[in-house]
C-alpha positions as CSV (number, residue, x, y, z in Angstrom):
1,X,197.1,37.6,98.3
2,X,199.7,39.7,99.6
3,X,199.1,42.5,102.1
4,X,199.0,45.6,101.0
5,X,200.3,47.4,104.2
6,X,203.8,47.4,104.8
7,X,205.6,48.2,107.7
8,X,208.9,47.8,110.1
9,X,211.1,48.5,107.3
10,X,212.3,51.3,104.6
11,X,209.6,51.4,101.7
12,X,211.0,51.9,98.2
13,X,209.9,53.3,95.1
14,X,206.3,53.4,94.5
15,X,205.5,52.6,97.9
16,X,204.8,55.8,99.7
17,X,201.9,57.8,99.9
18,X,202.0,61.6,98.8
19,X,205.6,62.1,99.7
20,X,206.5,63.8,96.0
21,X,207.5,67.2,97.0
22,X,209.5,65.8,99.5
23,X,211.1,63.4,97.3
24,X,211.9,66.2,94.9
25,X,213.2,68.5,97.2
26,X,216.2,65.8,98.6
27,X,216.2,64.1,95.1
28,X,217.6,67.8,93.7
29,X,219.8,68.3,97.0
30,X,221.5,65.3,95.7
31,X,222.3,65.8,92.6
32,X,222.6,69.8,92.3
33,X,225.1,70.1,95.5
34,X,222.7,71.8,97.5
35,X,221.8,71.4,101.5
36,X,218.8,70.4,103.2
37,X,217.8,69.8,106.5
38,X,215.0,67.2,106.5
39,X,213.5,66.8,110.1
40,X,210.9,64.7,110.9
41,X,209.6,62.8,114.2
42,X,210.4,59.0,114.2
43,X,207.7,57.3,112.5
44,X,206.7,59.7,110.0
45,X,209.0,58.1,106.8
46,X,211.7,60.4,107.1
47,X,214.4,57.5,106.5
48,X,211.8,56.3,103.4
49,X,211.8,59.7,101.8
50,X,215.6,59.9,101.6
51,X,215.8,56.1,100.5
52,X,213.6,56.4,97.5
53,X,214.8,59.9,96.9
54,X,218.5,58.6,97.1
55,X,217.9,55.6,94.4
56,X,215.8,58.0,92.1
57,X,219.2,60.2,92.1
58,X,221.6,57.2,91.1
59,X,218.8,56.5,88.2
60,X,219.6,60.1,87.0
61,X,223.6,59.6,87.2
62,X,224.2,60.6,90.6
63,X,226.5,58.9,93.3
64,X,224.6,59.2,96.7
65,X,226.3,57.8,100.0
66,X,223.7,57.1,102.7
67,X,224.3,56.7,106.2
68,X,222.8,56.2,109.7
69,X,225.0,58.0,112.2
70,X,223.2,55.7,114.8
71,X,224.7,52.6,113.6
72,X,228.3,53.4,114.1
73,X,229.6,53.2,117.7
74,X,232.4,55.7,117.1
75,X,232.8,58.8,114.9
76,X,235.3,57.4,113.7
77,X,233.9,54.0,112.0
78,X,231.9,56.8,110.2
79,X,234.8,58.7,108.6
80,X,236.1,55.7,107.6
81,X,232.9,54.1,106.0
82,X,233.1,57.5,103.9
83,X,236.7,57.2,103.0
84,X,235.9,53.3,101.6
85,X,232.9,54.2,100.1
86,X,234.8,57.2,98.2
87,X,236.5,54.8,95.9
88,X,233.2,54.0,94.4
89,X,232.5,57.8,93.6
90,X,235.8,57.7,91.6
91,X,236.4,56.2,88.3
92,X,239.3,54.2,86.5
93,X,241.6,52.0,87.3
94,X,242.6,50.9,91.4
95,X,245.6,51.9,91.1
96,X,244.4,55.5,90.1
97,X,241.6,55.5,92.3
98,X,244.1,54.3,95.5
99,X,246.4,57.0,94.7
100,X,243.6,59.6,94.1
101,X,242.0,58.7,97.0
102,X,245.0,58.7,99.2
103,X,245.4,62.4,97.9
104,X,242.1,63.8,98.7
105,X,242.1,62.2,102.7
106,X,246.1,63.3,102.7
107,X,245.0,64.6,106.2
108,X,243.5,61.5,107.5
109,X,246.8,59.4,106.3
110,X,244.2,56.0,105.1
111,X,246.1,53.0,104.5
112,X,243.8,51.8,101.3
113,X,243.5,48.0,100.8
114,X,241.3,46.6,97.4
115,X,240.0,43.2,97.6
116,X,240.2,42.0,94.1
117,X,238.1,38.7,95.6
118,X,234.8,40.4,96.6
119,X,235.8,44.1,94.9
120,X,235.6,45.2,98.3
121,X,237.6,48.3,100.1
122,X,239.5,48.3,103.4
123,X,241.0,51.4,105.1
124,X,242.9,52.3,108.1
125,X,243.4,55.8,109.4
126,X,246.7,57.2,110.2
127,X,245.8,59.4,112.8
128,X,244.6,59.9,116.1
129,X,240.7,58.7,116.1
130,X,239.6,59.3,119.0
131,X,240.8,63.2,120.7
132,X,238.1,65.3,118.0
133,X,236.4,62.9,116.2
134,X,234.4,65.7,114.7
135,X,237.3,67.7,113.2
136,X,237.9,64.4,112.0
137,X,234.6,64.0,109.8
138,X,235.4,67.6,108.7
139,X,238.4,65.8,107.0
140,X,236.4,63.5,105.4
141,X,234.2,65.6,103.6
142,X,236.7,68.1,102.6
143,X,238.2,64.6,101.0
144,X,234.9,63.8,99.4
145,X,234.5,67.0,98.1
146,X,237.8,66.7,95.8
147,X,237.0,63.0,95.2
148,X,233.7,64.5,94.1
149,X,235.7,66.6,91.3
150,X,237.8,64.1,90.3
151,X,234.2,62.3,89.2
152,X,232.6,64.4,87.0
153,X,229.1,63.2,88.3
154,X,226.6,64.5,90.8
155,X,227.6,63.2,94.2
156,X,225.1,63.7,97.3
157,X,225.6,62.7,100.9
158,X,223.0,62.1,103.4
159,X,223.4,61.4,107.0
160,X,220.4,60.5,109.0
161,X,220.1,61.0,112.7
162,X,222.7,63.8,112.5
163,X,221.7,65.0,116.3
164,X,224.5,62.1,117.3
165,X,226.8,64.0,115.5
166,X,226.6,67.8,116.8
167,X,224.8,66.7,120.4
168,X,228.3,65.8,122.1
169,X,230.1,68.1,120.9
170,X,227.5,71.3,121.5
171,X,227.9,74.8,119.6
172,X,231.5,73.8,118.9
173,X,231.2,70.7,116.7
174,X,228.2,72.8,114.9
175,X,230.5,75.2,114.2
176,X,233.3,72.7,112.9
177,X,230.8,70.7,110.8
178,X,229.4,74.3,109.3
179,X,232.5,75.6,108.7
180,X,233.1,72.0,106.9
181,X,230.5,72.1,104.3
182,X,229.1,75.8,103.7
183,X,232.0,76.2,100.6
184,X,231.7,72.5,99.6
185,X,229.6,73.1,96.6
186,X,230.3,69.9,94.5
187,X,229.0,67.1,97.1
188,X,224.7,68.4,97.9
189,X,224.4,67.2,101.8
190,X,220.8,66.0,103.3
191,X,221.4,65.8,107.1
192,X,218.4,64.3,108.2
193,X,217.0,63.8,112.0
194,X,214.1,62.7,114.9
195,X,214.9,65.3,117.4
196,X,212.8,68.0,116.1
197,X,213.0,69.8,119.0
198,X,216.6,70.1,118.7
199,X,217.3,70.8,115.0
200,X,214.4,73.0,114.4
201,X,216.5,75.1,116.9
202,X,219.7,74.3,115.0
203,X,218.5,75.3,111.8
204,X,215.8,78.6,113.1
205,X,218.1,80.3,115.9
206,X,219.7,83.0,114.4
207,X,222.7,82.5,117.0
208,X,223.1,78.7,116.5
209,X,226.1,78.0,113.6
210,X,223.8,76.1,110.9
211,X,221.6,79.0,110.7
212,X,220.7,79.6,107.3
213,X,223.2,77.0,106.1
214,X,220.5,75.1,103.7
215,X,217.0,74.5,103.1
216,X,214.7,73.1,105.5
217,X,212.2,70.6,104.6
218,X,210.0,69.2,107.7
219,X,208.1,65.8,107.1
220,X,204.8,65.9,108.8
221,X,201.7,63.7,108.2
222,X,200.2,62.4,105.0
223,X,197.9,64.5,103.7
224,X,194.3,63.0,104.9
225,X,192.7,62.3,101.5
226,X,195.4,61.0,99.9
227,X,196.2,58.2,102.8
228,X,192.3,57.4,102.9
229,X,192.5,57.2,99.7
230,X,195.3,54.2,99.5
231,X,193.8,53.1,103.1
232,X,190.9,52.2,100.9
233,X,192.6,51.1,98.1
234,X,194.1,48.6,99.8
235,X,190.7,47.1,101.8
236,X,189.1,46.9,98.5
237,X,191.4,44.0,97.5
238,X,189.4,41.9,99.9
239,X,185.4,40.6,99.8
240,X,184.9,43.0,102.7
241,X,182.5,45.2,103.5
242,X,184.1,49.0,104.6
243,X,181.5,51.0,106.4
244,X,181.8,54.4,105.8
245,X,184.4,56.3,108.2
246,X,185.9,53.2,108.5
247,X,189.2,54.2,106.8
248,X,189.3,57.2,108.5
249,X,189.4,55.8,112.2
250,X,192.3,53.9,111.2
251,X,193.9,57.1,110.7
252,X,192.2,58.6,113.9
253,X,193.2,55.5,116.0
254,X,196.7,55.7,115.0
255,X,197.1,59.5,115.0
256,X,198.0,59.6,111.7
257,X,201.7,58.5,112.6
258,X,202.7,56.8,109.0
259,X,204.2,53.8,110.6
260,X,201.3,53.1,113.3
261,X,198.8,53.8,110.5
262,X,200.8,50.9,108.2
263,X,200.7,48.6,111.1
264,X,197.2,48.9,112.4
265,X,196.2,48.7,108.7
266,X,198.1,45.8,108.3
267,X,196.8,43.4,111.0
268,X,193.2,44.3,110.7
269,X,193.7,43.4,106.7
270,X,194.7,40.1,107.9
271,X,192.0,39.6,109.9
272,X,189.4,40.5,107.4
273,X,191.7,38.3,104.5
274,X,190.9,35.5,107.3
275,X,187.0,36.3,107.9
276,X,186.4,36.5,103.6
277,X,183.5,36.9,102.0
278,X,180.9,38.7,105.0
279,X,184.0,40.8,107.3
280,X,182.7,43.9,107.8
281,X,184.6,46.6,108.8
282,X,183.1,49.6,111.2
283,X,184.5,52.6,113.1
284,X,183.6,51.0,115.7
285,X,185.3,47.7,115.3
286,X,188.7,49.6,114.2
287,X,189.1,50.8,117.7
288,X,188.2,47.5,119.0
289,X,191.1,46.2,117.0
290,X,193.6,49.0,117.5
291,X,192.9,48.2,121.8
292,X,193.4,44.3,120.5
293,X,196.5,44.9,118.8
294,X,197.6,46.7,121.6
295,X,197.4,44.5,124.3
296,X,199.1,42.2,121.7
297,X,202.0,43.8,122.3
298,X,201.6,44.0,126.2
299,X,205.0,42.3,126.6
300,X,206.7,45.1,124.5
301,X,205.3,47.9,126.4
302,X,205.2,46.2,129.9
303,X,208.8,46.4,130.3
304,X,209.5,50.3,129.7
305,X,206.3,51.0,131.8
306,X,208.1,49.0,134.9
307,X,211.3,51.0,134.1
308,X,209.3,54.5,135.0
309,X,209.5,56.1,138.3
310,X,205.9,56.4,139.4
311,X,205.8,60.2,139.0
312,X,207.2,59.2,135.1
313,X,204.2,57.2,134.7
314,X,202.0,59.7,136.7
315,X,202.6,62.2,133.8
316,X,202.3,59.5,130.8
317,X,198.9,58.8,132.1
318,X,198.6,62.4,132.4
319,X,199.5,62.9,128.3
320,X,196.9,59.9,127.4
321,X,194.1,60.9,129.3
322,X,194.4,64.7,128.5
323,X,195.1,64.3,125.2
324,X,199.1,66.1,126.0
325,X,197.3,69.6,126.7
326,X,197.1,71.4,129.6
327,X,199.2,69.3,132.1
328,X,201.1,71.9,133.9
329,X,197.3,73.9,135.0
330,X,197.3,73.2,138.9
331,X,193.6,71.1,138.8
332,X,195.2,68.9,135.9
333,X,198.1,68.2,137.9
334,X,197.0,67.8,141.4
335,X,194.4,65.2,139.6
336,X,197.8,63.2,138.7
337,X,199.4,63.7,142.1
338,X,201.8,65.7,140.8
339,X,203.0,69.6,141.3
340,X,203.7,71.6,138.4
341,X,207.4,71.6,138.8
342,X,207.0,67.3,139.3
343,X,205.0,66.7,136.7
344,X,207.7,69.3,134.1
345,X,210.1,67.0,135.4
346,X,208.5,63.6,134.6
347,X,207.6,64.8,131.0
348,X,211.4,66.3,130.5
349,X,212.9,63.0,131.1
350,X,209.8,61.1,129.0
351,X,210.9,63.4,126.3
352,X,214.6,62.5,126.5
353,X,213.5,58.5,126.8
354,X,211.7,59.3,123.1
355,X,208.8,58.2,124.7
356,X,207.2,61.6,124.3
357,X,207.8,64.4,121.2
358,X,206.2,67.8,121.1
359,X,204.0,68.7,118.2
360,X,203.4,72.0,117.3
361,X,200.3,73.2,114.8
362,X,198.4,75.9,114.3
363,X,200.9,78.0,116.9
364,X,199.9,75.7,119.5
365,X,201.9,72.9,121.0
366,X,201.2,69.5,122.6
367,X,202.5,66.2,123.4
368,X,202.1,63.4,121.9
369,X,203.7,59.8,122.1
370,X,206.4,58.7,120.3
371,X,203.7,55.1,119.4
372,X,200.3,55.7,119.4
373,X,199.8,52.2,120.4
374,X,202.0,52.4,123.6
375,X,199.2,55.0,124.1
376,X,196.6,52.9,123.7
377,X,198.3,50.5,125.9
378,X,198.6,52.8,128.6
379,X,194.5,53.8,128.2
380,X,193.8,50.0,129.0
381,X,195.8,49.5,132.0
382,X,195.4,53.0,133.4
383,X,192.2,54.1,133.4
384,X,192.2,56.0,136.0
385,X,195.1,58.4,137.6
386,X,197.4,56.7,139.8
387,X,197.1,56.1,144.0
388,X,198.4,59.4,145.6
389,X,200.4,56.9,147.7
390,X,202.5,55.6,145.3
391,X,204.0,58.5,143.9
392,X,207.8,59.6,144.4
């Protein structure tokens, strides 16, 4: 029997939970050349959302290219990966698509090459690729833009982890990539990111360039009913016994973070598959086996520990044991060996590391950790706050 809980990669159709207004919303970006902003923390299915939503708007006729900024070391590998994949927006014959496309990235001067072989496309850029790589991309979506009405078909863009894009380059690549897009209306653009901190200020600050540019769709977590619903769902394949709450402190234990909740799910599902008939499931036992899988990983989360300064690791402990509220109040602090202005510091740079995010509900903020289950980690090794002595 197969288990139900999937993690550590992109789900597909049919696969995620109560994601169908999100879905939707970048689905109809796609194909109706709109813009959208969808932010979310990592972990949370962002990159799921606009997979699925992506392959539900080729089903409907639409040409989507998908990329991860992230996986290309230069700007410019990105611009070209756009001009290649171009060709497959257009329609016809090579020769006419090679000339066509040639004519749309006139700017960026591409030397075209068609692999009859493997029906593949290579390109080299005529111009300088390295002095303002982000003018650059502005090319290349002014190119795929006319390719786009050359088609005749719904074409949609999405780049994911689009902070690597304007970060660099500050208010002045902002700018450039706004001034880029905000007439394009032929090509609908999702731009997709983890740093929440950072878009939600890109997208909300009246002064910033993307201000008002598009939509803004934030992924947050499941709805609770609906994941207990398919958290039971997926225990009732087995001759198990669920106590009651069980289900629910699986959510609890992993914070409701989508991916820690798939994970945690996942090994304790094996271990039940591997008890059979007479497992029994508790609240109890869940966090038992959330701490187990924990120190399971101890290798994983050994090695960024040792790579803390001791004040770093002052202020982690600090976020577990306090629950991320309150650490800046002097008695919270001084309990951590840490003043104020230290223990800013320490959480500053855990935040930069992605080891920390902020959340913000209900108008009231807090921190949380990137992986719950680093969290948990740091609970077992550190349960109490560190030896004044060793601080620095």
């Amino acid at each position: 029997m197969q288990n139900p809980f999937e993690y550590g990669r992109e789900l597909g159709p049919g696969e995620l939970v109560d994601r169908e207004a999100e879905l939707a919303e970048v689905r109809a970006t796609l194909l109706e050349g709109g813009k959208l902003f969808l932010i979310g923390p990592r972990r949370f299915g962002k990159t799921s959302i606009h997979n699925v939503a992506a392959q539900e708007a080729r089903l409907a006729g639409g040409h989507v290219l998908r990329y991860n900024v992230e996986a290309f070391p230069r700007l410019a590998d990105l611009v070209s990966a756009i001009v290649v994949d171009a060709a497959r927006v257009l329609t016809g014959p090579i020769e006419l698509a090679t000339g066509t496309l040639a004519r749309v990235f006139k700017r960026l001067r591409p030397s075209l090459t068609y692999s009859p072989l493997d029906q593949t496309w290579s390109v080299a850029l005529g111009v300088e690729t390295d002095s303002a790589p982000v003018p650059l991309l502005a090319q290349a979506l002014h190119g795929l833009e006319e390719a786009a009405g050359e088609a005749g078909r719904p074409v949609g863009l999405i780049l994911d982890e689009i902070q690597h894009i304007v970060t660099p380059g500050g208010a002045a690549a902002e700018g450039q990539l706004r001034a880029a897009v905000q007439e394009h209306r032929r090509v609908g653009y999702v731009f997709a990111g983890s740093d929440t901190r950072l878009l939600t200020a890109m997208t909300m600050d009246a002064g910033r360039p993307f201000y008002r540019l598009g939509a803004v769709r934030v992924v947050g977590v499941v709805p609770r009913e609906a994941f207990v619903s398919f958290l039971r769902g997926g225990f009732g394949q087995l001759r198990a016994t669920v106590a009651p709450g069980a289900t629910e402190a699986v959510l609890d234990a992993a914070e409701e973070v989508p991916y820690n909740v798939q994970q945690l799910a996942h090994y304790i599902w094996g271990i039940l598959q591997a008890e059979g008939e007479g497992a029994v499931l508790t609240p109890e036992r869940v966090t038992r086996l959330r701490d187990e899988l924990a120190m399971r990983l101890d290798p994983l989360y050994s090695a960024p520990w040792l790579a803390l300064t001791r004040a770093q690791q002052a202020a982690l402990q600090a976020v577990v044991h306090e629950r991320g509220e309150g650490l800046y109040r002097r008695g919270v602090s001084r309990q951590y060996r840490l003043s104020a202005s230290a223990m800013k510091k320490a959480v500053d740079a855990l935040l930069a590391r992605n080891i920390l995010r902020r959340e913000a509900r209900s108008a009231e903020e807090r921190l949380l950790l990137e992986d719950p289950l680093y969290g948990a980690w740091v609970r077992l090794v550190t349960r109490q706050p560190i030896d004044p002595s060793t601080t620095r």
